[in-house]
C-alpha positions in Angstrom: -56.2 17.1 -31.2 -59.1 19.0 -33.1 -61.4 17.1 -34.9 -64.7 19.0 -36.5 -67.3 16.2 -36.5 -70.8 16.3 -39.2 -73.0 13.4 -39.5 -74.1 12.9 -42.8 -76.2 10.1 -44.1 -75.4 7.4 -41.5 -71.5 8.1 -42.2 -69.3 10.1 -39.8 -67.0 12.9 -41.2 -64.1 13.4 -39.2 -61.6 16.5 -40.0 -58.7 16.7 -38.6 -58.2 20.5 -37.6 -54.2 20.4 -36.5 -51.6 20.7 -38.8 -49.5 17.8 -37.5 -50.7 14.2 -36.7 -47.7 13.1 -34.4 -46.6 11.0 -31.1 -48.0 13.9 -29.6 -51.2 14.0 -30.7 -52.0 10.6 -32.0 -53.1 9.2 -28.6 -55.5 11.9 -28.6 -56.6 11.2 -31.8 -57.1 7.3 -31.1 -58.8 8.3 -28.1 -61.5 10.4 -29.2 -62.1 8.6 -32.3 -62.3 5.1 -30.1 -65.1 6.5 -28.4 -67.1 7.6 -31.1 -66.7 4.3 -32.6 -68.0 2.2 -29.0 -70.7 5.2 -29.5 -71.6 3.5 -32.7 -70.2 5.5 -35.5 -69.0 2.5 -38.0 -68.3 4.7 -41.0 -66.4 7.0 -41.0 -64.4 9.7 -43.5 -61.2 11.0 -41.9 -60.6 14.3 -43.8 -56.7 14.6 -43.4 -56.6 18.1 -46.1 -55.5 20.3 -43.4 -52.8 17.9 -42.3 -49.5 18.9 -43.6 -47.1 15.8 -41.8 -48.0 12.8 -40.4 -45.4 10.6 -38.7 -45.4 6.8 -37.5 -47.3 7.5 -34.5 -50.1 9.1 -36.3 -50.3 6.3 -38.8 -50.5 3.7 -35.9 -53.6 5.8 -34.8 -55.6 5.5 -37.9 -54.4 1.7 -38.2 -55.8 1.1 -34.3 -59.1 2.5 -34.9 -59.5 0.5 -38.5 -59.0 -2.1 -35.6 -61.4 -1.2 -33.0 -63.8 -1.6 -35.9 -62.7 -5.2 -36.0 -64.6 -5.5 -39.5 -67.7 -4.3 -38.4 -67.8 -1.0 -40.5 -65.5 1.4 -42.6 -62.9 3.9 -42.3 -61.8 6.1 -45.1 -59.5 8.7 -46.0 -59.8 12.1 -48.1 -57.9 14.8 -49.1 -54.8 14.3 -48.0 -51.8 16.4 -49.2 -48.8 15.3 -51.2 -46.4 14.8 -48.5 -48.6 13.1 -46.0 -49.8 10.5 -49.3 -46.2 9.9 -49.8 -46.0 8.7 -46.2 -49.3 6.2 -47.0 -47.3 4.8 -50.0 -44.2 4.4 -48.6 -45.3 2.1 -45.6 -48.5 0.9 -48.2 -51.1 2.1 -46.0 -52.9 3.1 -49.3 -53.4 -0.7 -49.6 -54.8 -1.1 -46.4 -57.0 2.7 -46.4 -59.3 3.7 -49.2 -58.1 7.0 -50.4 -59.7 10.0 -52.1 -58.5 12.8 -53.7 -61.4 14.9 -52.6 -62.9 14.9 -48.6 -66.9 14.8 -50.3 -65.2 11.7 -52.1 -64.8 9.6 -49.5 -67.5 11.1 -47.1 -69.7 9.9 -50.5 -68.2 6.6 -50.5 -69.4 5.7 -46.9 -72.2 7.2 -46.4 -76.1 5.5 -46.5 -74.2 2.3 -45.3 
């Protein structure tokens, strides 16, 4: 799993460098983003634009680090394609994630927290 990481006014921007977020790559994925998090990153934009399909696997991984949080900070999503958003609204993970149309969106919506 490639992730390109920035800091930008307290908030971590996460981008998501592969093309698929699967059961092969979502451990990964949990893993690297756990640690950041114990490291003390609390928000954090996931920028999902360069992922084109994300299965159950890699749903469960964004859903277990909104966990590790356990309510203590933020995790939010931005540009994410058509067919991975159709995958959010079918199991109503938009509910659960705040989503933005734009990566700067939802890196703005976190940040100087």
């Amino acid at each position: 799993m490639n992730l390109e990481q920035q800091i930008s006014s307290g908030a971590l921007r996460l981008k998501v460098l592969d093309k698929r977020m699967d059961a092969r790559s979502a451990p990964e994925f949990k893993e690297k983003v756990g640690a950041l998090i114990k490291a003390g990153n609390r928000f954090i934009a996931v920028d999902l634009s360069e992922v084109e399909f994300i299965d159950s696997a890699g749903l469960g991984a964004l859903v277990s680090v909104l966990k590790l949080l356990g309510g203590q900070g933020e995790i939010v999503i931005g540009g994410v394609r058509d067919t991975v958003a159709s995958l959010f609204r079918l199991t109503r993970l938009d509910k659960v994630f705040q989503m933005y149309p734009d990566p700067a969106m939802a890196l703005s919506a976190v940040s100087g927290r």
